[in-house]
N, C-alpha and C positions, 0 to 999 in steps of 0.2 A: 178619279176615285180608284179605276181600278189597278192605276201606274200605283198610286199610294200604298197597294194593298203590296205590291209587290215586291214595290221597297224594303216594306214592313217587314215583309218573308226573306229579303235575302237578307237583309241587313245583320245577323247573325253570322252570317258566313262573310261578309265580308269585313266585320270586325275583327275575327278569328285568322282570318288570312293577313290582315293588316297587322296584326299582335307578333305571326310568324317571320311574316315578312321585317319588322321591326328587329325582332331576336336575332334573325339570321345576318343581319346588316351589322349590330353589334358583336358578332363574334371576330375575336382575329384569328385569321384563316392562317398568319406567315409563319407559324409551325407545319402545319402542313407539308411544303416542301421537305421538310428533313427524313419522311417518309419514302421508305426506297422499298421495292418488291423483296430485298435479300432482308430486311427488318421483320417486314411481315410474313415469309415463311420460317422467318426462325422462330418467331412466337407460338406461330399453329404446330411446326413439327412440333416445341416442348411441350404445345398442349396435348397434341395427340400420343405425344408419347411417352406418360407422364413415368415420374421415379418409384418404381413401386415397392425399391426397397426403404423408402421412406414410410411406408403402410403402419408398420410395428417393429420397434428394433428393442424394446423395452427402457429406453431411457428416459420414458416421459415427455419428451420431448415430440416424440412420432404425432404419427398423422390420428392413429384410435385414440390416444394417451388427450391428446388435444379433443378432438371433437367430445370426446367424452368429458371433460371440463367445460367445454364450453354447453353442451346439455344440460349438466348442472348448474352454472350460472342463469339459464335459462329458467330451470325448473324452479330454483330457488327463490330467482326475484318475484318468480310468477307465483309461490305460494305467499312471500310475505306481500304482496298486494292484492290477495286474494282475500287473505284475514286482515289489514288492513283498511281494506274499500269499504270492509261491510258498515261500523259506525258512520266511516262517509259518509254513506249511502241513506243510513238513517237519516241522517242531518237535512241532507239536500233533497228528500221526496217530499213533495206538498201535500200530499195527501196525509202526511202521518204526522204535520205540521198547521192544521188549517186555520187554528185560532194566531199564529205566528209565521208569517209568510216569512219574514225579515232570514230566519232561521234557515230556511231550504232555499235562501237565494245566498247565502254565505257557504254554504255547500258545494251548492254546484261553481259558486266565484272558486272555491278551493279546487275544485275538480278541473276545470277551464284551465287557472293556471297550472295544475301539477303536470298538464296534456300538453301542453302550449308548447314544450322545449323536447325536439327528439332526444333518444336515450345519450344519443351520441356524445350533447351538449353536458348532459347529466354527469356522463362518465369522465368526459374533460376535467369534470366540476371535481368531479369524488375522487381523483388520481389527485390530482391537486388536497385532497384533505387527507385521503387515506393513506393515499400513495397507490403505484403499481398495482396489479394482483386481479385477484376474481374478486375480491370483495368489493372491491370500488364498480366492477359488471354490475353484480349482482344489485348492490345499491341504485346502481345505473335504471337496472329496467324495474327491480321496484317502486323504485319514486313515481317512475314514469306511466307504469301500467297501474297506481294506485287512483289517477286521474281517469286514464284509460275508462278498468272497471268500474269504481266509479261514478262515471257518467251511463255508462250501459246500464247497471246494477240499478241505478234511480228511473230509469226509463219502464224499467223491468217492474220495477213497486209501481208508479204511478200509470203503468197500462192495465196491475191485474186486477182481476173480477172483483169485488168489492163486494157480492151477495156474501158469502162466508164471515168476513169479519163483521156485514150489517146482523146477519144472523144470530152470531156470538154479543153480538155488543146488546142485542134486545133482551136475551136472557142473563146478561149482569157481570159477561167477563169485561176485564179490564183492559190495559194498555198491550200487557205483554203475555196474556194470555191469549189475546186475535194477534198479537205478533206469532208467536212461537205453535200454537192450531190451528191458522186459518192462513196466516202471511206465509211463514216460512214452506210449510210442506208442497205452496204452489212456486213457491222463489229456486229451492234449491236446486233442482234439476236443470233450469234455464242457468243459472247460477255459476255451476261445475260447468255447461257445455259452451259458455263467454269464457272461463278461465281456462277451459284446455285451447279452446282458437287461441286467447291471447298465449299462451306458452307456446304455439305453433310461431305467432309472431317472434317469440323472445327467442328462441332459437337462430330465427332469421338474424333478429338483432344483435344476437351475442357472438353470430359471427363475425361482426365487423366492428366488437366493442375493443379488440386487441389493437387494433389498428392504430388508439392512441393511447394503449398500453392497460386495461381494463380484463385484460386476461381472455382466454379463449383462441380460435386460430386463426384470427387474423392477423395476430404481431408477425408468425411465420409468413403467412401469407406476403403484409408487405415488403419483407425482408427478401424474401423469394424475388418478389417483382422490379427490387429496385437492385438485385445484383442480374438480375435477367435469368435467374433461374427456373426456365419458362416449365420443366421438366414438372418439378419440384409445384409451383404454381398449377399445374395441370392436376397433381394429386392430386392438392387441397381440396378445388373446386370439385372436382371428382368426388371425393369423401362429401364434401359440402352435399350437393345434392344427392347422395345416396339418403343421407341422414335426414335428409328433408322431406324426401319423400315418404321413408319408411314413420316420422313422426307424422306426415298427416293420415298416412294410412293407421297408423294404433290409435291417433286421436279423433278420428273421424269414425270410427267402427265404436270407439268409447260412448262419443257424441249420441251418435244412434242408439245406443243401448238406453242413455239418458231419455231418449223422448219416450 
């Protein structure tokens, strides 16, 4: 009995070690060899010693000129799925649905699949309709974070307190009377501090929506990496994370003000 128990306990870990051990066996290793010590100091010298007359030269092209587009693809896609999500969101809460389940499970089936396909997949999509650019981005992470919020936004309805709108509903308001005095004033604030995280994501995102031509600074970025312009690559990521820091610190101080 007590051998059973202990099987029971590890058997977890060595499912997870068997899963590794499987991964690692499937990789091929025979690149590897083409790896020399003078390869990999030449990468970290351009990283450490990046080009910093790439920083700003004013041709649009630089390093602020870019991040600074790619913060607004970011910001952009995150506002139209912000006013987006919200009829979603009506749709797919059960609680604002109860005589019609059928209703908030076609909802959230919309939510599920708008989430299901990273932005990346999205932007692949929308280069291909729009063509090139920030708009096919921006497109990119609003589709994608309209499932996102969405999904969060309906979790957000169907957890809050329900005394306020039972209170309202006893003395003879209607539908959108407990929506707009009793629903919303508890929604909003949770509301704005889900959309500014997701923009902290979309930022992430929209760095790396250039890559397959979605605008922002990743076009540079892999252009950089596949002439081995390691200097040039040291910037970006350098800018990358300065900007990423400073967005979670103004949207995280936002955040707080919201509660």
């Amino acid at each position: 009995m007590s051998i059973n128990r202990k099987l029971k306990s590890y058997l977890p870990i060595i499912v997870v070690l068997a899963i590794i051990l499987y991964s690692a066996a499937g990789i091929d290793y025979s690149e590897a060899g083409n790896m020399s010590f003078d390869m990999v100091k030449s990468v970290l010298s351009g990283l450490f010693h990046p080009d910093w007359g790439y920083i700003y030269d004013g041709s649009g092209e630089d390093l602020v000129s870019l991040l600074l587009l790619t913060i607004g693809i970011a910001f952009l896609g995150t506002v139209i799925a912000t006013v987006l999500a919200l009829p979603l969101t009506f749709i797919s809460a059960h609680n604002l649905w109860k005589s019609n389940t059928i209703v908030s499970k076609i909802g959230k089936f919309i939510c599920n699949v708008l989430r299901a396909f990273p932005e990346l997949v999205y932007a692949i999509i929308f280069v291909k309709m729009v063509g090139p650019g920030p708009f096919a981005g921006v497109l990119a992470i609003g589709v994608h974070q309209i499932g996102m919020l969405g999904k969060l936004y309906t979790e957000e309805i169907e957890s809050m307190d329900e005394a306020p709108v039972e209170s309202m509903t006893a003395v003879g308001a209607n539908f959108w009377q407990t929506m707009f005095y009793a629903r919303l004033p508890q929604l909003i604030p949770t509301f704005l501090s889900l959309a500014l995280n997701h923009f902290e994501i979309a930022v992430r995102s929209a760095a790396t929506l250039g890559l397959v031509g979605a605008g922002g600074i990743g076009a540079p970025m892999i252009f950089a990496i596949q002439s081995r312009a390691w200097d040039k690559v040291g910037i970006i990521l350098f800018g990358i994370i300065i900007t990423v820091f400073l967005i979670d610190a103004v949207t995280g101080y936002l955040r707080k003000k919201l509660q």
